[in-house]
C-alpha angles and dihedrals in degrees: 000000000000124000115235112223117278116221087251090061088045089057101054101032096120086225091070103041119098116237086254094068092038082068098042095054082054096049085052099047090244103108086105095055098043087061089068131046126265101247077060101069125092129217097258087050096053092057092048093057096046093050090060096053095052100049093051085049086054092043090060096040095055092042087050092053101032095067132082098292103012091124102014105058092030111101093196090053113019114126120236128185099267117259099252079076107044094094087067096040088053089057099053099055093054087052091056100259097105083122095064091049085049091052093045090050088048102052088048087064110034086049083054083057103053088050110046088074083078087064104064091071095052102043087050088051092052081047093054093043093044103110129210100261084054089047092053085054095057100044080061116046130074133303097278089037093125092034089065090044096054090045089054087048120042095022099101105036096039084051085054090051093042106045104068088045084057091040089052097047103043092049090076092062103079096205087067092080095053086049081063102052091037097046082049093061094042098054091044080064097049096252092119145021130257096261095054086053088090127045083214100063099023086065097048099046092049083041085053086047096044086056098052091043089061102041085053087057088057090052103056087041083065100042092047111025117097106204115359095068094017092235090158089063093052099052093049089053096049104035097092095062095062 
């Protein structure tokens, strides 16, 4: 008896994909999936597959925060002086040194911008060494699975690579070492944590942050968008696998 096509199949068949998707399958190194059905793929296959499609994801999400901006003009990254400081900065500010604050602000994220290029190296060799069994867990979890892969696996090394490139950058500001002094008081009174008790490591560990919470929104841009990413197409190719 012979099977009718399944809506998976529908999806992929290269007749009934717009040209769009057609693209998209080739940006994200699928188009060789997307000529076959989806019964038809093998494990292997799946997660590579899946690991193109993530590095490019992380490869979009780096170029888009290691650039003139990338942090700075980006709400859901931009650095600010924590809020154990804002008092002080406050303060500043009515005594006619906002520029300074603004200065200082500026210099933690572009030196968060000068350091997140370290981090493309090290999240597409997380992609290369994922195996399958991790590539199955990921397909599916949640929408942020492989973002949480690639921060257990790339967050302490990345924040090696990253600190002495902020060190380095915020040294020049000469209000960073009065962050310091100032940060020091305010966590021996219980106002910050230990981390934002140094400009140094305050900055890398928001820049860290800043890196994870874009490459969530590619994700999710593959998981949910139709066409652009071609995450439909995704989901129909690896379907079959869950």
């Amino acid at each position: 008896m012979s099977r009718s096509p399944s809506s998976v199949d529908l999806m992929i068949a290269p007749a009934r994909l717009p040209r769009r998707g057609l693209l998209a399958l080739g940006l994200l190194g699928l188009a060789p999936f997307a000529l076959r059905p989806a019964h038809a793929l093998g494990e292997g296959e799946a997660a590579q597959g899946l690991r193109a499609a993530l590095e490019r994801g992380a490869g979009v999400a780096v170029d888009t925060l290691g650039r003139d901006g990338g942090y700075l003009n980006n709400p859901l990254v931009r650095i600010a002086l924590p809020e154990g400081l804002q008092q002080a900065a406050q303060l500043m500010r009515t005594l006619g040194q906002g520029a300074r604050v603004d200065a200082l602000e500026t210099a933690m994220n572009r030196a968060a911008e000068q350091a997140v290029p370290q981090a493309k190296s090290l999240l597409v060799g997380a992609v290369k060494s994922m195996s399958v069994k991790d590539a199955l867990q990921v397909l599916q979890g949640g929408e942020t699975a492989a973002t949480e892969f690639f921060r257990e696996r790339t967050r302490t090394p990345m924040g090696e690579k990253f600190l002495p490139i902020v060190t380095a950058a915020t040294q020049k500001v000469s209000l960073a070492q009065k962050y310091n002094a100032i940060a020091g008081q305010a966590q021996k009174l219980g106002l910050i944590g230990e981390q934002q008790a140094s400009i140094e490591r305050y900055v890398t560990e928001r820049a860290l942050d800043g890196v994870y919470t874009m490459i969530a929104e590619e994700e999710k841009k593959i998981r949910q968008d139709p066409i652009g990413t071609g995450s439909r197409i995704l989901k129909a190719v690896f379907g079959a696998l869950r």
